[in-house]
Structure formats: C-alpha cells, structure tokens
N, C-alpha and C positions, 0 to 999 in steps of 0.2 A: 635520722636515726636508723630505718633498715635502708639498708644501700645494697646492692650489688655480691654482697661476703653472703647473705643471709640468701641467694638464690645459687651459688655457686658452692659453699660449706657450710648448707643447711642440715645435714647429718653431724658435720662437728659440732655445732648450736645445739644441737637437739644433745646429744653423747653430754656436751659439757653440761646442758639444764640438768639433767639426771639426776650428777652427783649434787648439783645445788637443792635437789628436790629430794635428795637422800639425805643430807646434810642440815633438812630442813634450815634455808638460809632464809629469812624473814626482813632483813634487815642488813647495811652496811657494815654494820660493829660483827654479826653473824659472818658475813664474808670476811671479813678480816682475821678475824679468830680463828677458822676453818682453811683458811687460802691456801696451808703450805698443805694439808690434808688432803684437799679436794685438786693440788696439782701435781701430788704423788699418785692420785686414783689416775689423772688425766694420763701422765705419763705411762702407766702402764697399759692401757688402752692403745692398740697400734691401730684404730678404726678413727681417731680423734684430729692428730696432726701426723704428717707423712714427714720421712728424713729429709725429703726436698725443701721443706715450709722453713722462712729464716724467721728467727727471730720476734722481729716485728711483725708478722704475718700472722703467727701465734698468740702475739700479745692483740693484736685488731681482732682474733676471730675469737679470745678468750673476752675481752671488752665490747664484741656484737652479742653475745649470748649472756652477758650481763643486760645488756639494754632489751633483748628482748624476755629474758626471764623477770625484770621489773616489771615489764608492761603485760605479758601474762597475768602475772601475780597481783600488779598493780600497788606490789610491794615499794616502798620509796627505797631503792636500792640504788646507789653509784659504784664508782669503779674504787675500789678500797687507798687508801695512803702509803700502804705499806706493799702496793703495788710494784716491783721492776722490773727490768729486761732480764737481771741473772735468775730469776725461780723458772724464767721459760728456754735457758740454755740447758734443755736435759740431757743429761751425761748417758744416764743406765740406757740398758739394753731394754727394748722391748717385746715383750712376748704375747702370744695373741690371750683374748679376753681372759683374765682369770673367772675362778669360780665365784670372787667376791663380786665381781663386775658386772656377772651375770643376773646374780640377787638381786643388785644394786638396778639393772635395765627391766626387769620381771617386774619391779615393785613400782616402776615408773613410769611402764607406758604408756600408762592414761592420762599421764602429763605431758610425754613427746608429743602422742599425737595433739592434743590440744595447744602444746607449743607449735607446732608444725600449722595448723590452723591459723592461729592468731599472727604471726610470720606472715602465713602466705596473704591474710589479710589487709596487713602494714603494705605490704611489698604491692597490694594492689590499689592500694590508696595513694601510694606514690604512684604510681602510673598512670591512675587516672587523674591525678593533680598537672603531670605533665601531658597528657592530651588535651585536657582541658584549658589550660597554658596553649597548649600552641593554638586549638582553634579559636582562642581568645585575639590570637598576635593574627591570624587569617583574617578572620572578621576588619580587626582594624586595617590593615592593608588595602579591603575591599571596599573599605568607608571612603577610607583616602582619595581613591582613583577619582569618583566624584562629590558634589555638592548635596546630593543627596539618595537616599535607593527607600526602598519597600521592602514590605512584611507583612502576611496577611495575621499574623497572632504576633503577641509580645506578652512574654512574663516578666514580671518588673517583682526581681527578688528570685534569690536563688536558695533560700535556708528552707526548711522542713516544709512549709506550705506549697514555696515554690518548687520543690521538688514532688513531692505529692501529685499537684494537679501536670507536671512533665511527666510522671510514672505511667499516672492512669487515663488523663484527658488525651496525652498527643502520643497514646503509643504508635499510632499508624505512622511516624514520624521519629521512629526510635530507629537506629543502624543507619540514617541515611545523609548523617548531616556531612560528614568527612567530606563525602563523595561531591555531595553541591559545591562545599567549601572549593573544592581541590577544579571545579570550573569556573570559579571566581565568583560564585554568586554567593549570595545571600539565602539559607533558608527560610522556608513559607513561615518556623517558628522560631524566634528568638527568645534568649533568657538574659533579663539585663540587669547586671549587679556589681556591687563593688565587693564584694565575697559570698564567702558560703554562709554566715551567721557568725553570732561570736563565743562559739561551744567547740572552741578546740581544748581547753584547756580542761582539768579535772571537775567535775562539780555534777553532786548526785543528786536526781531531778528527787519528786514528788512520784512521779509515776515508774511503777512496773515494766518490765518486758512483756507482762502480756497487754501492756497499754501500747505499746512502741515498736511493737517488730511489724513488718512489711514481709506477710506470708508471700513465696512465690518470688521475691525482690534478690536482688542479685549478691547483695548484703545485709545482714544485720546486727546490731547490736550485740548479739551474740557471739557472733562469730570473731569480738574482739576480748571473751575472757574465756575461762575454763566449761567445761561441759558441765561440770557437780556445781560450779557456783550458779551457773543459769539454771537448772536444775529447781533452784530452790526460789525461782521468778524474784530478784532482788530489786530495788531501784536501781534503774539505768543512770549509768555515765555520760552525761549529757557529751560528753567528748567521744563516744562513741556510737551516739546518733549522727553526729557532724560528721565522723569516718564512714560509716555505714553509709551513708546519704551524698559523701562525693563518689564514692566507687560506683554506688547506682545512676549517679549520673555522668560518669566517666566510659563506663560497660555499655550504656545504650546512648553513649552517642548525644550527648543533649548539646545544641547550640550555643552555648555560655560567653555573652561578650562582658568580659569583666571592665565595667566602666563606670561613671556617675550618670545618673539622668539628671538634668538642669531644669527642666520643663516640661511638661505633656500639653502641648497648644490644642486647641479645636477649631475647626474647618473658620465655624461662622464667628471668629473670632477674629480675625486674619482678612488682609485682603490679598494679600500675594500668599497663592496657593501652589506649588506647582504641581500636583497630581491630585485632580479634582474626584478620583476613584475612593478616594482615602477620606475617611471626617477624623483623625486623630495623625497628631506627627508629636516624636519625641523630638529632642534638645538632646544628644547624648556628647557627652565627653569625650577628645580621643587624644592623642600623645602631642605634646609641645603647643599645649591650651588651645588647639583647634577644637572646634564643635561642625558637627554634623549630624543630618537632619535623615530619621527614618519617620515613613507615612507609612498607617494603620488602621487597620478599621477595628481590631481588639487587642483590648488590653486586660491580661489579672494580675491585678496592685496585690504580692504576695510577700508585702517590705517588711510587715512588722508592725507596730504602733511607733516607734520613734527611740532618739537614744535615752539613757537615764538623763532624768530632770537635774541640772547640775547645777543651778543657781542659787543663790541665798540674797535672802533680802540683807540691803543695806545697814538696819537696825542691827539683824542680826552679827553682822562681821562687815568691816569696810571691804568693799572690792579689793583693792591693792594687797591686803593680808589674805584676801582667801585666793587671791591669784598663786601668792607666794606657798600658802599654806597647802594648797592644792595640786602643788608641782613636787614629787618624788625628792624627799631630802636623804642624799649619798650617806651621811652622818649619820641618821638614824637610822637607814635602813629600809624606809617604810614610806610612806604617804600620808604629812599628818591629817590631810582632809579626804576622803576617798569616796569615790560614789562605791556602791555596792557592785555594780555591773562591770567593772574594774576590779574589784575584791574577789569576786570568786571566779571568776573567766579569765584572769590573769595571774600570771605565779610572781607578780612584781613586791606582791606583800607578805611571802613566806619566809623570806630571808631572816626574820627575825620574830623571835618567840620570848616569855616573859613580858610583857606588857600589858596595857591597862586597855581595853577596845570598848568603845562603846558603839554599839548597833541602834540606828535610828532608822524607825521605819518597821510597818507589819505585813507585809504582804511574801509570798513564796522566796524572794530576791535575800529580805532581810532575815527568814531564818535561817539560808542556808550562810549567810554571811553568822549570823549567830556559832552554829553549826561551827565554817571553818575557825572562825577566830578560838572557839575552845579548843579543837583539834589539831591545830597548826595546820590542816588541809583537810578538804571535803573529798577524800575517796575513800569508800567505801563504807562511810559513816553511818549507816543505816542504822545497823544494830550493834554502834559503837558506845559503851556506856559512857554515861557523862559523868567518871568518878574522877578522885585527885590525880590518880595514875595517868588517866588519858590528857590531862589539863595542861595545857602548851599556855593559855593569857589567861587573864582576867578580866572577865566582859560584864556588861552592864547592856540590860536592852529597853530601848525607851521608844513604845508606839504611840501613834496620836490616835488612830480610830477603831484598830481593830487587828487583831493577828489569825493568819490564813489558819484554814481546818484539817487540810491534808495530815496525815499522817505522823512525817516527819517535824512538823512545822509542831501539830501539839503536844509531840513529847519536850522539844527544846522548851517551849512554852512552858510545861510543866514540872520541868527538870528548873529552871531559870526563875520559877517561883519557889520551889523548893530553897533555894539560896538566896530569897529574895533581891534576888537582879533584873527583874524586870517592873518598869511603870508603865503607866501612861500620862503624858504629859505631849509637849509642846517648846521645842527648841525657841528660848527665845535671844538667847546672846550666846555669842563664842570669843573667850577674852583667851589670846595665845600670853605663855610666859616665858619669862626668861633662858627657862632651863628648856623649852621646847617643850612645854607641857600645853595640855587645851584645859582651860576651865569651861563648862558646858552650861548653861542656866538655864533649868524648864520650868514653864509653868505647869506644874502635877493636874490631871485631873483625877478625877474621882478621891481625891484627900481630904482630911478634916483638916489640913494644916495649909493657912492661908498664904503662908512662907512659898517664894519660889523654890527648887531645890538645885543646890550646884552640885556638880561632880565632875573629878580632876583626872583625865585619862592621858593617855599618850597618843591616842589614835580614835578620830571620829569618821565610823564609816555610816555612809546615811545613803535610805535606799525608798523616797519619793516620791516615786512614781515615773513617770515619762512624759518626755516632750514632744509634741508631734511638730512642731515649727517647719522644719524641714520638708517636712513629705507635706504641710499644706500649703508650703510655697510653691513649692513643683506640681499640686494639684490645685493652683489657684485657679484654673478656667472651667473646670470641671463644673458639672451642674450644683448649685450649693440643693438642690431638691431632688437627694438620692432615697432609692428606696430600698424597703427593706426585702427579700426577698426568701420566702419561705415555705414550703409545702404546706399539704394537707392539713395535717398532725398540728401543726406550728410551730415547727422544726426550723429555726431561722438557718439558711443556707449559708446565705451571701449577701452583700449591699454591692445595689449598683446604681448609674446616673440613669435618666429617664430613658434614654435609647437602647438603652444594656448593653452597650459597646464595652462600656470600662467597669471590672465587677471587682472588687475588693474582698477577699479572703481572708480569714481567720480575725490575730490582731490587727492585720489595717484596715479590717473593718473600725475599728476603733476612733481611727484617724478623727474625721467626722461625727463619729454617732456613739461615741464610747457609751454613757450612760445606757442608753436604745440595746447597742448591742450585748453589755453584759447583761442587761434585764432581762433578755428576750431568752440567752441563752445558759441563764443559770435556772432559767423556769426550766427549759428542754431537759437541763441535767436532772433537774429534781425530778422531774414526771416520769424520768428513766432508772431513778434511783442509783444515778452515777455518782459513786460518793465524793468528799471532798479532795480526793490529791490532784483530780483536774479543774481548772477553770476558763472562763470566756477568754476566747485567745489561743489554748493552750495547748500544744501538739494533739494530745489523742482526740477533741472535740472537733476541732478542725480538719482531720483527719476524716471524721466519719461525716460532717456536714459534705466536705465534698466529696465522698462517696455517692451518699444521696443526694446530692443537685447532677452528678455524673449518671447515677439510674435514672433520674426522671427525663434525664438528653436522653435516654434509650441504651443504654450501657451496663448490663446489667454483671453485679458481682462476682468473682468465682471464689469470694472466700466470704463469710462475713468477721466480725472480732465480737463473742457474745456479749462482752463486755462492755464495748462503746459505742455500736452498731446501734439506729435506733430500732425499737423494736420493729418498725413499720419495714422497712427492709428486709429486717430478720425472718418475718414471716413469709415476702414477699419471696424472699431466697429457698424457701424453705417449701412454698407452693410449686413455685418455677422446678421443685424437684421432685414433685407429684404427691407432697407429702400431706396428707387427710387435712382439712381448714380446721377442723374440731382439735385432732392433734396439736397442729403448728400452736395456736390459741392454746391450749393447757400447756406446753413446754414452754409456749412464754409468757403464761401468768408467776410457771414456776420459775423460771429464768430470774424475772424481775426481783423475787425475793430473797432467790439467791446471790443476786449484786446487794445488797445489803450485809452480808458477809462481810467484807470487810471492804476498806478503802477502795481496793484494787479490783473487786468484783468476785465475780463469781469460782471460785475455785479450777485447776483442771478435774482434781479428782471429784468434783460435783460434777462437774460437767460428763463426765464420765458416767455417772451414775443418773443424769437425766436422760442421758442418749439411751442408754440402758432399759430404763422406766419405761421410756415411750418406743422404744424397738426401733428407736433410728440409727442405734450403733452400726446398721449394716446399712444403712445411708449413707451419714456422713463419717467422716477422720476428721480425729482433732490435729490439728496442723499447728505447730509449736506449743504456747499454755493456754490461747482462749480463741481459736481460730475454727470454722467449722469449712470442710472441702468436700465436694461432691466424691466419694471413693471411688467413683468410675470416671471423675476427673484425669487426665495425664497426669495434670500437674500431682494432683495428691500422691498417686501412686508412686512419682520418681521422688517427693518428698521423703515417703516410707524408705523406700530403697538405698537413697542418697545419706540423708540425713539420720536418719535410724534413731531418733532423738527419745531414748526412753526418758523419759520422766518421771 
C-alpha cells in the first residue's frame, strides 16, 4: 500500500489529505459525493500536480493519498466508483495558492503533520520487512553450505515476547547482525519463526497505549494514528503493535531466520552428536524440504501457547461436514464454521453484513469476535455504541464458563444482556440445512427449563481455547520437570527445564504448565491491583515479567511503566535515583491505589499530581501516558525535544 509515490510526492499526499480533512471525508459515499469539489480545489493548487505529471500519475498519487488518509484516519475508505481518468485531464489554468487554499492548509496542519508521521511510519515498516526478508534469504544460503553450524542464543518466536526479550536482553548485539551475515557467518543470536504473529489485520486489544508503548523504542503504536486521538490513551490496534514491532526489529538489526522449527533435541538424548560444546540442537526447516541442524546451549520459547482449538467432537458434527463446513464458501461469502482467531485477524469475514452470527466462547478472543460481528469491523470500536445505527448482524453469544473482565469485554457483555443475546450453555450438536443455514443445540446452564435450546444462525464463530499439540511435539525431549521461576516478591518470571538452558516466556509458558502459570500470575496482577484488561500471557504482563527477570541478571531500567511495572522494581528504580526509601514507599502505597482507577491504571494527570505531592517532578518526566525517565536521562531529554508530546 505505501510504495515509492509516498516518499517521492509526499507533499502532494499531504496538499491532497487537507482538502479530504476539510471536506471532512469519513467515508467512501463522503468521497464520492465531494470528488468533483475536492479536484476543483486540487486543480487550483499549483504545489499539488506539475504540467509535467500525465494523467495516470495523478490518478496513482490521487489513489496513494486515499490509502494513506484511510490509514491515518482508520477511516474504511476506498477509491470511489465514479472515479476516471477525464476529472484528472485539467484544462484550467493554474494560479498559485488562493486565499480559500490557504484557510483550507492553516486549519489542517495538525493533520499533515500527523499524515506525514503515519506515512513516514508505513514506508518504514516496508523497509524493515525487506531487510528482514533478505537477511532471512542470507541466513538460509549459510545453512545450505553445510550439515550443520552454531549459535550461542536462539529465540524461538519473533511476535511481541519475542521481540521484547531482542529489545532489551541482546541489545549489546543490536546494528551488528548485517555485518556477520555479509562474512557468511552466523550470528552468536538467532530469532526463529515462521512470522511476526497474527496482528496484522484490524482488531482493538483490551489494553491501552499506556499498557503498550516501548518508551525509547524506535517505534510505536503511536506513531501509526493521529497525535489528538493518542492523546486521549485509546485501546490499541493490535495491527499496530505488529507494525510498531517489526520496524524495531528491522532498525536494530535483529537476526530473523523466517523458518519452521521441527524439533529441539538434547545432548543426552542422541548418540551422534557432532559438537559436543552444545547440550541443545534445533531441526530447523529450510527451502525444497531440506532440514538443517543448529547446536546451542540457550533457548527463549517466545511462540505463544498454540493455534486456536479447531476440533469438534464427533457427536457434535461429523468430521466430513465440519471439513466442508469449515472451508470459506464463495456463495455466501463467509465461513459457515470459523474459529474466532480467523474472525478477527483476518478481513476474510467482512465481505458480507446482515446476518445471523453466533459467538461461542468467553474469553478476550470471543468478545472482540462479539464486538466485530455487531460492527461489521473492530476498529476503533472502543467507544462505539452498540445501537441500531451501528448494527451491521445479528449476534447471539453463548459461553460455557465465564466471560473476561477487561473493559471492553464487560460492556459487550452488558450491552448483549440488554438484548438478551447472551447464555450460558454448552454446544452440543450442529445440524447444517438445506438453505446453508446452522441449526446450533445447547445444553443451557443456569436455566429453569430442562429443554435444550436450538438457534438458527448463518454463521458459527467459536473461540475455545488453544491447542498446544504443536509446540509439545517440537518440545517432546525437553525436561517434562520444569520449573517455575520467580523472585522475591513471588512475581512468577519465567518457566524453565532443570539446567535453565531452555526458559519459556509469557504464553508459552503455558505450553506445559497452563493451570501453574495463570495461577501464579493472576495472584502477581491482583497483589499489583492491575485491573482486568490484562491477563496471564498477555502483552503488557509479560512485558514487565521480563523486565524484572532482565534486573535481577543486573540490568537495570531506564524507564519504568507505573502501570505494569511491579512495584518491587518501581521502587528499586526510584532508590537507584537517590530518591528518600520513606518517599519511594508512600508514592507507591499511593501509586497502588491509584491503579484502581480504572482498568488501564493510574491516570497521566494523576500521575502528575503524585510526582507533584512528593517533589519528584524535578526528578523524574513522564515519558508518553505512564512512563517514568530519569530528566537527566539523554534519553528523556531528546524525548522532550523530539517528541514534544503534550498531552
């Protein structure tokens, strides 16, 4: 989508957003209605298109500044019908800016520039997709040559965890991978994946910007929408943490061999070993079904917990119909059987609106699938009301044990009871009909009526849980007696096997020890009074675990997030900066009470008025909405300078 136009006639993108942002355009029917308007403004504009640009040149850089004013805006905008080549053959003469043009540029700058941003954002997310691309295609070349090579580190998984612990653990190893690549080696750290995650597509998390930004990071979330709408700390676009997160790992250089891992063997497993240096070797995948073999002595499983649970028992539906049922039918449009993890991470299910949806399943997955199905799409649905107006289907939501507490999750919940469209029950058959319909039959719980209840939808999206199948076949040798590992406090870190070679991150901790691990670490959140929009697994928690397993190696923070940070850090951060014990201890008794505020924590403007209270304003800067920086920091200071982010 941004190509090449967008870094060469990023002044005519910008000139042409203007009048779209004058025109306030919201919408494709809005473009089309305005079009001959808004290319009578363009033409008089001689800073826009030059007498040299043909035709088609004008129509490409008039159709790049639609694509990027959607993605700004995040508006659902395409390129209008009644679009052609004659509205861009202008005849008239042009004269330089009139007065109306000038109004028109004065009332809009704070949209160019944040056009301008989001642009230069795109354009670097493409670049770093293509270096990363090639030192993908290096790597395998250097596989090639032999039978097998070494690694002193391996990250197994390259989405948010995995990127995290490449940020913070191997930055002594950030700008220098090119360089090895380009003498045919291998560097000392690899990152092994089959992608970045699967948050390229629209879908608005649970958690805030100030749960999600990477103070000091080379991108973030931010810097893919408007200054005023971040402004207001919204839920993040899960598709622009995925953007955010390859440019940081594109800018510093991170090792990335985009491939399958098949296996993780161990030393005393094996009798043919050929580098007796090493007690871990992967099985990695490489082009035209060869495998080749890397030996290591550490690994961080930073995969995930697994893909959606996609099976259904036999009772439920024969295999052969939910084969059939479960594969994309052209005619309708849609998916009549869809996992949720497909539903909202892919736009395969938008094409068609009016319909009957039913959402099976309670956890974070299945309200935002709730969410899109009423919406016709999950962006920017936050504080999108749930009246007739906004109403694209007709949904029915049926959980078996429990629906999440975040935020966004309890208003659908409560909006859905309001209409009563939500039960609880227990999918127990699914009979497909004639016309392409699903009849659904649950057993209810909590009902006085001993009757099963059927209901007749067009579309069953169901959302779980997850499988780990996968990832404990490729860790079938691994110690089955891992432990858990956790500070002082009882802040669970990490699980790792007994030699702590191989240490399992965030959700793949889960792999193994699901139960263990959500227990240990929904105690941690409660005792931190981190309210519901995060849970065990889930970005911002794992985020601040390896923070604090990262200090206790001797690594100490130069930012904390008051929010998610545990306090033991916080204060640890906040001594390390000469700041009274008695002090640090009442800002964060107050701290604590102030993340009870609301979901997302502690306020900026509270935050502001504790630094205030306890005279550490002239300590620290608050660094984007919940960040704290030493002010005699560099970093802080080019933050201020750079970024100027009033809030």
């Amino acid at each position: 989508m941004f190509s090449k136009i967008h870094q060469t006639r990023q002044a005519s993108i910008n000139s042409i957003c203007r009048y779209f942002v004058f025109f306030k355009i919201h919408s494709t029917k809005d473009l089309s209605l305005h079009l001959t308007k808004i290319l009578h403004e363009i033409n008089k504009n001689i800073n826009i298109f030059s007498p040299m640009d043909t035709v088609p040149q004008r129509m490409a850089i008039f159709k790049a500044a639609i694509a990027a004013y959607a993605s700004v805006t995040e508006y659902n905008i395409k390129v209008p019908e009644n679009i052609n080549s004659d509205l861009f053959n202008f005849k008239e003469s042009k004269d330089t800016i009139s007065v109306e043009d000038r109004k028109i540029i004065s009332k809009t700058d704070h949209a160019t520039r944040d056009l301008s941003k989001v642009v230069r954002s795109y354009d670097q997310m493409v670049a770093a997709k293509q270096l990363i691309k090639r030192a993908s295609k290096k790597i395998t070349k250097i596989l090639q040559r032999k039978s097998y090579d070494t690694c002193d580190s391996i990250i197994l998984g390259a989405g948010d965890t995995g990127t995290t612990l490449w940020l913070e653990k191997y930055k002594s190893h950030h700008h220098s991978t090119y360089k090895t690549l380009s003498e045919n080696k291998l560097s000392n750290i690899l990152m092994i994946s089959d992608g970045f995650g699967g948050w390229s597509h629209d879908y608005t998390l649970a958690q805030t910007h100030s749960s999600l930004e990477r103070i000091a990071a080379n991108k973030n979330p931010s810097d893919f929408i408007p200054t005023q709408w971040y402004s207001e700390n919204p839920q993040v676009n899960a598709r622009h943490v995925f953007q955010a997160n390859v440019v940081c790992l594109g800018k510093t250089q991170a090792p990335i061999f985009t491939t399958n891992v098949l296996s993780i063997e161990k030393r005393e497993n094996h009798s043919s070993w050929e580098n007796s240096t090493y007690a871990y070797r992967l099985i990695v995948q490489i082009p035209e079904d060869e495998k080749r073999v890397i030996y290591t002595n550490n690994i961080d499983i930073c995969s995930g917990m697994g893909e959606a649970n996609t099976t259904f028992d036999e009772k439920v539906i024969l295999a052969e119909e939910a084969k059939r049922l479960t594969e994309f039918d052209s005619e309708l449009g849609f998916t009549p059987i869809v996992h949720g993890n497909q539903y909202v991470l892919t736009g395969t299910e938008e094409a068609t609106n009016n319909r009957t949806i039913l959402i099976y399943g309670g956890g974070g997955t299945a309200s935002a699938c709730y969410r899109k199905s009423f919406f016709g799409t999950d962006i920017r649905t936050y504080n999108r009301q749930f009246s007739p107006e906004n109403q694209k289907n007709k949904v029915f939501w049926v959980f078996r044990d429990y629906i999440g507490t975040g935020k966004l999750a309890t208003i659908a919940l409560e909006k859905a009871k309001e209409r009563k469209e939500v039960f609880q029950g227990e999918l127990i058959k699914i009979t497909p009909t004639r016309n392409k319909k699903l009849i659904l039959e649950f057993k209810m719980h909590n009902s006085s009526s001993t009757k099963n209840q059927k209901i007749l939808c067009d579309q069953l999206v169901y959302s779980i849980g997850q499988e780990n199948t996968r990832m404990k076949q490729v860790c079938q040798e691994l110690d089955s007696n891992l432990q858990f590992q956790s500070d002082a406090s009882g802040m669970l870190l990490y699980v790792s096997t007994s030699d702590n070679k191989v240490n399992f991150f965030g959700a793949a901790a889960m792999i193994f020890a699901k139960k263990e691990f959500i227990k240990q670490t929904t105690e941690w959140l409660d005792s931190q009074n981190i309210g519901g929009d995060v849970g065990a697994g889930s970005m911002p928690p794992t985020r601040a675990q390896v923070k604090r397993y990262l200090f206790l190696q001797g690594s100490k923070p130069k930012n904390i997030n008051v929010n998610m940070d545990t306090t033991c850090l916080i204060k640890e951060f906040f001594l390390d900066a000469k700041v009274d014990k008695t002090v640090a201890s009442a800002f964060i008794d107050d701290l604590l009470l102030a993340r009870k505020h609301d979901t997302y924590g502690c306020s900026r403007d509270t935050l502001k008025k504790l630094l205030k209270q306890y005279q550490l304003d002239k300590v620290f800067d608050i660094c984007g909405h919940s960040h704290l920086a030493l002010k005699k920091d560099p970093w802080s200071i080019n933050e201020r300078q750079v970024r100027r982010a009033k809030l």
